[in-house]
MARGU-327112 format. One record per residue (C-alpha): residue in three letters; x, y, z. Coordinates in steps of 0.2 Angstrom, whole numbers. Layout:
REM residues N
{r->ALA px->X py->Y pz->Z}
...
REM end
This chain:
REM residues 289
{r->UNK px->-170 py->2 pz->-144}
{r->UNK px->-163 py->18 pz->-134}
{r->UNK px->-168 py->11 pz->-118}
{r->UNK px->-157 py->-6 pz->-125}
{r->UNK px->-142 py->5 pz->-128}
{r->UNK px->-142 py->16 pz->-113}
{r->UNK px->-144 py->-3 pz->-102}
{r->UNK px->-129 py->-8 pz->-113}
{r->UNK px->-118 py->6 pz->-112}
{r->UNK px->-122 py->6 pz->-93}
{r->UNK px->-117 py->-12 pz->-89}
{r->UNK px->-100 py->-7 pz->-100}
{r->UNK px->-96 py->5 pz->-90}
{r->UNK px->-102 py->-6 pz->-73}
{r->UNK px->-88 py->-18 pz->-80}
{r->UNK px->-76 py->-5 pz->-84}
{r->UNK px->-76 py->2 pz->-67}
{r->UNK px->-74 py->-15 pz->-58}
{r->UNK px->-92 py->-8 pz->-49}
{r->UNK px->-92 py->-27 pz->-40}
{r->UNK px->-77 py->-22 pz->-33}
{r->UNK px->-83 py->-9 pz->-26}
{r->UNK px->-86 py->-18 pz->-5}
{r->UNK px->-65 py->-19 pz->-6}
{r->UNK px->-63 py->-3 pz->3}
{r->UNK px->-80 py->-1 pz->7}
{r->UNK px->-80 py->-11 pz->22}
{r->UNK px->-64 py->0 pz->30}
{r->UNK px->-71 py->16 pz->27}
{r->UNK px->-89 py->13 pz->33}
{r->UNK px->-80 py->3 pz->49}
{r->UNK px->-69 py->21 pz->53}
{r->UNK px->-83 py->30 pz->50}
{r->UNK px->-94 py->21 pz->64}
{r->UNK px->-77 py->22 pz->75}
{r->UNK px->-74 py->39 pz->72}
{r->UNK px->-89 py->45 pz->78}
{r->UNK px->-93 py->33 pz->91}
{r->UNK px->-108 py->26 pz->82}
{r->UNK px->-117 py->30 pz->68}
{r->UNK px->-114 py->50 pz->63}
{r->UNK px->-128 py->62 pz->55}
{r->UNK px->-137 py->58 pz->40}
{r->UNK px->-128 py->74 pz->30}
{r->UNK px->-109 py->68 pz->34}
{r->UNK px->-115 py->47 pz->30}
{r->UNK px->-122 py->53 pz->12}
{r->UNK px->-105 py->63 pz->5}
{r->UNK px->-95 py->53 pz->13}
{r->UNK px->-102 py->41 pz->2}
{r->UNK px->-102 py->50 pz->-12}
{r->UNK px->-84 py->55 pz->-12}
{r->UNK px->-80 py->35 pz->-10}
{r->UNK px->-90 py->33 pz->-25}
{r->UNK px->-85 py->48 pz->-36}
{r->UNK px->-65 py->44 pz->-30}
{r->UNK px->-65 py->24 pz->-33}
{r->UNK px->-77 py->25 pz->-50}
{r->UNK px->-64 py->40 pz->-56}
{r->UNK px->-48 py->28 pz->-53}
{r->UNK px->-55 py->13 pz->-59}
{r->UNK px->-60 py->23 pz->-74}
{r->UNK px->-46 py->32 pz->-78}
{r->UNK px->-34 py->15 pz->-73}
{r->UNK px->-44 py->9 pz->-89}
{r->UNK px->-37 py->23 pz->-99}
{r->UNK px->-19 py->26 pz->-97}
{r->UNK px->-19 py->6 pz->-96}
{r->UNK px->-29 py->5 pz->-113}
{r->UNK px->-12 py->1 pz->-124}
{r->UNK px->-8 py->-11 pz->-111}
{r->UNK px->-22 py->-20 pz->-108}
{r->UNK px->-25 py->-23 pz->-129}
{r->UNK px->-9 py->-32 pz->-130}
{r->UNK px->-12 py->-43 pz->-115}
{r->UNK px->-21 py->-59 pz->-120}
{r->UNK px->-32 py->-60 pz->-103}
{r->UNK px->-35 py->-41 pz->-103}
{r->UNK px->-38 py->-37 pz->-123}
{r->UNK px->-54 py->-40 pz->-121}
{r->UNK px->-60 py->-25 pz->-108}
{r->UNK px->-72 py->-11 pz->-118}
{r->UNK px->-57 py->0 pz->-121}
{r->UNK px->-46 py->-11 pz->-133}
{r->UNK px->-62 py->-20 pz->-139}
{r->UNK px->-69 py->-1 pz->-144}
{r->UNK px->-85 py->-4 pz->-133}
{r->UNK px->-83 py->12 pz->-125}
{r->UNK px->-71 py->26 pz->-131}
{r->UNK px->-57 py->35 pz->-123}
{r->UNK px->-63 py->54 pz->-123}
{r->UNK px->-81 py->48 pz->-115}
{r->UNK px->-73 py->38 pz->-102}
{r->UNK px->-61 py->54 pz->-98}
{r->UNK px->-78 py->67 pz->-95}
{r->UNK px->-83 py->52 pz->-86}
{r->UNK px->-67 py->51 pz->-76}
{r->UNK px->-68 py->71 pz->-75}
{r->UNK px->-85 py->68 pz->-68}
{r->UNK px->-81 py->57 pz->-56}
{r->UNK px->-68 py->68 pz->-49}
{r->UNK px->-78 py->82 pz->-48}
{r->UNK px->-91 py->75 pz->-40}
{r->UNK px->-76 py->68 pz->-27}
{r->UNK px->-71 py->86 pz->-22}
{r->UNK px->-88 py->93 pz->-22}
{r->UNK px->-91 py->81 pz->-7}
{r->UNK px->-74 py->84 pz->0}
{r->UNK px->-82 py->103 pz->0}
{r->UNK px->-97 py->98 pz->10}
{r->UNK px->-88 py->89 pz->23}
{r->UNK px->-74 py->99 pz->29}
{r->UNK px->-59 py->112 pz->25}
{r->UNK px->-45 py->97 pz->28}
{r->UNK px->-55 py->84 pz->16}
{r->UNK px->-56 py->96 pz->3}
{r->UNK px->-39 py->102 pz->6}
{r->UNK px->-31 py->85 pz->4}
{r->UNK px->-42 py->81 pz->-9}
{r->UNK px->-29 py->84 pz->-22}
{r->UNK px->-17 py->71 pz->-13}
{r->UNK px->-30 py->58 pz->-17}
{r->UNK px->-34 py->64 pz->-35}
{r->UNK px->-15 py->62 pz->-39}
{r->UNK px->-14 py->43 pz->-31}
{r->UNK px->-27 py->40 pz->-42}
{r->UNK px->-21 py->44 pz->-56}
{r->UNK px->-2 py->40 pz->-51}
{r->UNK px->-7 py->23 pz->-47}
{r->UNK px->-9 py->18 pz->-65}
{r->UNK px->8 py->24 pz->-71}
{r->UNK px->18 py->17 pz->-58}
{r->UNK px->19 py->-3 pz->-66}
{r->UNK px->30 py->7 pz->-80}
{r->UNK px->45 py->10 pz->-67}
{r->UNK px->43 py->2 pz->-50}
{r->UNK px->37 py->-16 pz->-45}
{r->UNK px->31 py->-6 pz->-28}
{r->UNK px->15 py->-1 pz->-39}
{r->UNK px->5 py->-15 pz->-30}
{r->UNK px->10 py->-4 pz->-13}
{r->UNK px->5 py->12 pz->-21}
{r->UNK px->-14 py->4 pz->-27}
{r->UNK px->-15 py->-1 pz->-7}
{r->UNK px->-10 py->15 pz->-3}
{r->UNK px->-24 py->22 pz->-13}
{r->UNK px->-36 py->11 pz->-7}
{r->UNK px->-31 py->17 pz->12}
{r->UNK px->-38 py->35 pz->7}
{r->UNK px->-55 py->28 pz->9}
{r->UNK px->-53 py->23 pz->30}
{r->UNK px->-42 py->40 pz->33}
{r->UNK px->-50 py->49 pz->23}
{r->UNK px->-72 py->43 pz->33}
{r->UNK px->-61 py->46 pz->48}
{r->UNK px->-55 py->65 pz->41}
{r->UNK px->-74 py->68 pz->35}
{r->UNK px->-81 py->64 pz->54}
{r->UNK px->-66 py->70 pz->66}
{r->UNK px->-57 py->84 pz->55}
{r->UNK px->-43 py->79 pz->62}
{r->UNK px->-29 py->61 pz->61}
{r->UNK px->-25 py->49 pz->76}
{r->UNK px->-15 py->31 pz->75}
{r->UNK px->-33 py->22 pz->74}
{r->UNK px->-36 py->28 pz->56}
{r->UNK px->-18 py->25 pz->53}
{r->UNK px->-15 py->7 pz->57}
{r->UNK px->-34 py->5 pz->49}
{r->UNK px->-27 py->13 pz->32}
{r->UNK px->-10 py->3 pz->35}
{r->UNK px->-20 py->-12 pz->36}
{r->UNK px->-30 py->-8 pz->21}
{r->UNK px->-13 py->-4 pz->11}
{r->UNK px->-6 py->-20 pz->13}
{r->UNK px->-23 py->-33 pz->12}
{r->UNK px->-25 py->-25 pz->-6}
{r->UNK px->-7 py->-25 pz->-11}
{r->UNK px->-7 py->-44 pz->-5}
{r->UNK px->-22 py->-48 pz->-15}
{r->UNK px->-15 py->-38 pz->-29}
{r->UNK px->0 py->-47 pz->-32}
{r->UNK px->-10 py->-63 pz->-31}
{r->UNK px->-18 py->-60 pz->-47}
{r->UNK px->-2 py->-50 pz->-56}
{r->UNK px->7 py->-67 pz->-53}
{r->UNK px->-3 py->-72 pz->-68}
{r->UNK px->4 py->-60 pz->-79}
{r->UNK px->23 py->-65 pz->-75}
{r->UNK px->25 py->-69 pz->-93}
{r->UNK px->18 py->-55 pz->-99}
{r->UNK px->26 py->-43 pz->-88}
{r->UNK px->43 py->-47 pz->-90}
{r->UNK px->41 py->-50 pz->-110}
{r->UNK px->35 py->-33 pz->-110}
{r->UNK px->46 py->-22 pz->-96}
{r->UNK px->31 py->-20 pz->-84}
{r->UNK px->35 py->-19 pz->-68}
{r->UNK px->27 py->-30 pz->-54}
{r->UNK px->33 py->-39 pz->-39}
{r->UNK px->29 py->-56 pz->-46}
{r->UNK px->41 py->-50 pz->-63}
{r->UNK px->53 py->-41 pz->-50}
{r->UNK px->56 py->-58 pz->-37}
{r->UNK px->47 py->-73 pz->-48}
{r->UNK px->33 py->-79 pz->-44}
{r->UNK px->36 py->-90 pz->-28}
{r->UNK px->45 py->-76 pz->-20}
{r->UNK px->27 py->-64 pz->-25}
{r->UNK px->16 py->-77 pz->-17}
{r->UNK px->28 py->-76 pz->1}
{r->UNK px->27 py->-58 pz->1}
{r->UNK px->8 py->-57 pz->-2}
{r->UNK px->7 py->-70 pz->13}
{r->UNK px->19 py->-59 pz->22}
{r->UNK px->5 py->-44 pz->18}
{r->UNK px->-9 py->-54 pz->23}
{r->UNK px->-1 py->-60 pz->41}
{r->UNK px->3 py->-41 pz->45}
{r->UNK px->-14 py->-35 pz->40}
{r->UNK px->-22 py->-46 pz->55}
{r->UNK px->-8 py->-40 pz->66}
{r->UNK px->-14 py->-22 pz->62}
{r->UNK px->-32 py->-25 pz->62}
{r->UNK px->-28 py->-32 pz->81}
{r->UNK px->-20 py->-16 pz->85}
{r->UNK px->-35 py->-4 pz->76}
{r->UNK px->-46 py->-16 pz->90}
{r->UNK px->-34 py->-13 pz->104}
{r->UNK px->-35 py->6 pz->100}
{r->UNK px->-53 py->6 pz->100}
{r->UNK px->-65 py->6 pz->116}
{r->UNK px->-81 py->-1 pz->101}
{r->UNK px->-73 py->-17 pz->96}
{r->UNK px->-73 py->-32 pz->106}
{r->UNK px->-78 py->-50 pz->105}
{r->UNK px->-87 py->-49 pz->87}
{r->UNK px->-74 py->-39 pz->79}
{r->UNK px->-62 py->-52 pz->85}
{r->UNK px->-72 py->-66 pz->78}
{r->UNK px->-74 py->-56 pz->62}
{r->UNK px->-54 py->-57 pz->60}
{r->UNK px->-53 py->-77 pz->64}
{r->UNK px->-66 py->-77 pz->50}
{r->UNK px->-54 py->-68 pz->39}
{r->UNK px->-37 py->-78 pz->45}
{r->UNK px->-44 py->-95 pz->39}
{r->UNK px->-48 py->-87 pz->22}
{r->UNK px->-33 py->-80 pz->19}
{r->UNK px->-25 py->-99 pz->25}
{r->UNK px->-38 py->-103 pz->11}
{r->UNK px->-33 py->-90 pz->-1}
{r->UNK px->-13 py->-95 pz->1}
{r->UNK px->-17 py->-112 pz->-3}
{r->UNK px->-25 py->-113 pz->-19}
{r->UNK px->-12 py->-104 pz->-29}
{r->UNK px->4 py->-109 pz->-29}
{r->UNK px->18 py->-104 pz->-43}
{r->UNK px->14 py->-123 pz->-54}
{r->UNK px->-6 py->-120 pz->-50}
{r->UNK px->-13 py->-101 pz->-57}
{r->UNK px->-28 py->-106 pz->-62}
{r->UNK px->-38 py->-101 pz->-46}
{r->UNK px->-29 py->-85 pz->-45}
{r->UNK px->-46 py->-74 pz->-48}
{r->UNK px->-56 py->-84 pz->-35}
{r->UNK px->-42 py->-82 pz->-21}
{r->UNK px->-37 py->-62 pz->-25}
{r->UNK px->-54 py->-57 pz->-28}
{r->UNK px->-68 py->-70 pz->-21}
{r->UNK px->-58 py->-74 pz->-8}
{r->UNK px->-57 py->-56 pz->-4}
{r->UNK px->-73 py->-51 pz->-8}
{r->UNK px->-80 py->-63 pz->5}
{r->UNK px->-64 py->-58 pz->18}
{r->UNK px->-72 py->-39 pz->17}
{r->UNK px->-89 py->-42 pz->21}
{r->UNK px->-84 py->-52 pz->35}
{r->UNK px->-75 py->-38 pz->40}
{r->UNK px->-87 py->-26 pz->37}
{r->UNK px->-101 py->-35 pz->47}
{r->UNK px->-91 py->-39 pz->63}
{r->UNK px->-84 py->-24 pz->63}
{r->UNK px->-100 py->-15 pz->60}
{r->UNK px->-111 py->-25 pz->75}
{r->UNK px->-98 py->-21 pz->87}
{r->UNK px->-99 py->-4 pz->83}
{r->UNK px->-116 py->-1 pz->85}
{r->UNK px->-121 py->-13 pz->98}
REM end
């Protein structure tokens, strides 16, 4: 019975967090890892810098789930997440969420003075992030911009220091997330502007949202190009990797449309999903080999 609960509770938590998710910005800071250090760095600086991705996306995923709570219970599609259902309560997942963060800055710690100096800028992202659909429709950039700590940050915990590479890598990351993101907020169009949330799809309509997340998309390659160019490790299977990735956002685009929602969750998450460990692969071979 205790084993059943503690299985239970962990898999609420799993869902809570988006764990599945998790390969999103895995792929880019594993990739400006590998570039940083011109191949694969020591064990020591591979281990926290994957436990400060964990701690830092677990944390924002958990504590999005919080000040979102309210939100989500009177949205139809997200009234049935384990907050507003009561599956799991707000003061555990906060000590969970404190845990997380903690965890985030001890391994900042281990890594160097600058990661664990500019480990309060990522902390306030995170939890910025989830306040900022209750005044700006930009709150799609500022979850990309989030997601972009992960390849500047692996490039910080290797070099200690910033160049354009990890830039336009973040830059890319910034806007592949932000176009994904308003993807699936385009299903919420009603619900946003019923209830004064603010998103590009309520700011422009929905047609308008779906041009800008191409828009995104088209400029992510075009930055991913340029993180190649700048870099003397990628060649001929990173190129691949992003012709791979430029049919399945064609493919992505073309199964929603603003009269046809009902792929929305395949295209900004299955899609994408399948667009980063593309990514992740190519850019990983050519990097090594």
């Amino acid at each position: 019975m205790v084993l059943t609960k503690v299985i239970k509770k962990a898999h609420d938590y799993g869902v809570l967090v988006m764990f599945s998710h998790t390969i999103f910005s895995l792929s880019f800071a594993l990739i400006s890892m590998l570039l940083a250090s011109e191949g694969l760095p020591s064990p020591y600086v591979i281990f926290w810098i994957l436990v400060a991705f964990m701690g830092a996306r677990t944390g924002a995923n958990a504590i999005n789930r919080v000040i979102d709570a309210e939100i989500d219970a009177k949205n139809p599609r997200t009234a049935v997440r384990q907050l507003p259902q009561g599956l799991l309560k707000k003061k555990e997942v906060i000590v969970f969420t404190a845990a997380c963060f903690l965890i985030m800055v001890i391994a900042a710690a281990m890594l160097n003075p600058i990661c664990l100096l500019l480990s309060p800028v990522g902390l306030f992202l995170m939890i910025i992030y989830s306040y900022t659909k209750r005044f700006t429709w930009a709150c799609h950039l500022v979850l990309g911009i989030t997601s972009a700590a992960a390849p500047v940050g692996a490039w910080l915990a290797v070099t200690g220091k910033i160049s354009w590479l990890p830039l336009f890598m973040g830059a890319a990351n910034t806007l592949w997330v932000a176009g994904f993101d308003i993807i699936y907020g385009s299903q919420d169009y009603d619900f946003d502007t019923n209830n004064g949330i603010h998103s590009i799809p309520a700011r422009f309509g929905v047609k308008n949202a779906l041009h800008i997340a191409t828009f995104f998309h088209a400029i992510t390659i075009i930055l991913l190009v340029f993180v190649g160019i700048l870099s003397n490790q990628l060649g001929v299977i990173y190129y691949t990797g992003l012709a791979i990735i430029s049919v399945l956002f064609i493919a992505e685009h073309k199964m929603v449309s603003p009269d046809n929602l009902s792929n929305v969750k395949i295209a900004s998450y299955s899609i994408n999903q399948l667009i980063s460990i593309s990514f992740l692969v190519c850019g990983v071979i050519d990097a090594l080999v």
